[in-house]
TIVEXPA-131828 format. One record per residue (C-alpha): x, y, z; residue number from 1. Coordinates in steps of 0.25 Angstrom, whole numbers, plus 5000, padded with zeros to 4 digits. Layout:
N
      u      v      w   fivex
      X      Y      Z     NUM
...
REM end
This chain:
71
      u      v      w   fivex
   5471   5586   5745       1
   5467   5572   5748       2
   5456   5567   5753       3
   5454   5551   5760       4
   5443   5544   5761       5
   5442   5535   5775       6
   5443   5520   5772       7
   5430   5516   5766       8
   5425   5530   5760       9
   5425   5537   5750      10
   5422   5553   5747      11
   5410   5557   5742      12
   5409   5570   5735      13
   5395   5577   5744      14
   5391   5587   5732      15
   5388   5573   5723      16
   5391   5561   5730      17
   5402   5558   5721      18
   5410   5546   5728      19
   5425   5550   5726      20
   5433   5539   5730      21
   5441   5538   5743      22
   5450   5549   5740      23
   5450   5563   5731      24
   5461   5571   5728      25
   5454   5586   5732      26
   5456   5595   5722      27
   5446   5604   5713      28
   5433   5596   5711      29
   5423   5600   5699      30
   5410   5591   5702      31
   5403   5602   5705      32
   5405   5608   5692      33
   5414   5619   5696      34
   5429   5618   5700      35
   5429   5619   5718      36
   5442   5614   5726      37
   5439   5600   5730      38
   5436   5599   5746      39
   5437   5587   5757      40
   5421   5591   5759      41
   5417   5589   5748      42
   5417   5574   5750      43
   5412   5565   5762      44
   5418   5552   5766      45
   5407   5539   5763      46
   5410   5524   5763      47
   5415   5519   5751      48
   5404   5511   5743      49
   5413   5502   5736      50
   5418   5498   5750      51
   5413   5484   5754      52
   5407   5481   5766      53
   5414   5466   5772      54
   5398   5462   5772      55
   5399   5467   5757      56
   5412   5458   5754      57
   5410   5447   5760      58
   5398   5444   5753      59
   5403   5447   5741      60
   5414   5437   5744      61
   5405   5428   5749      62
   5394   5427   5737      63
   5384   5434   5746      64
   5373   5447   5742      65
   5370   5456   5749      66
   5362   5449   5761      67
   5374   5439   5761      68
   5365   5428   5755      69
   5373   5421   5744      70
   5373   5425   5729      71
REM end
């Protein structure tokens, strides 16, 4: 079974907080240190933080930091 993220998340694994990507392939899962079968509740949804906010990318475009003050 495959599992999607919505646009602009990604699943993070609860038992760790290990940030998995925007799709996993379930299957067997061994991060626990033992082999369970691998299920959709075992991860929750949370924004993506490698997604830039248009603030964020503007001013990176723009030369600004932060506070949009020029760099």
């Amino acid at each position: 079974m495959i599992i999607i993220a919505g646009t602009g998340k990604v699943f993070k694994r609860i038992h760790d907080g290990f940030i998995m990507g925007n799709e996993i392939n379930l299957g067997f899962d061994y991060s626990t240190g033992t082999k369970r079968q691998d299920l959709p509740e075992y991860y929750e949804q949370v924004d993506d933080p490698t997604e830039l906010t248009d603030t964020e990318a503007l001013n990176i475009i723009l030369e600004r930091d932060e506070q949009g003050e020029s760099i």
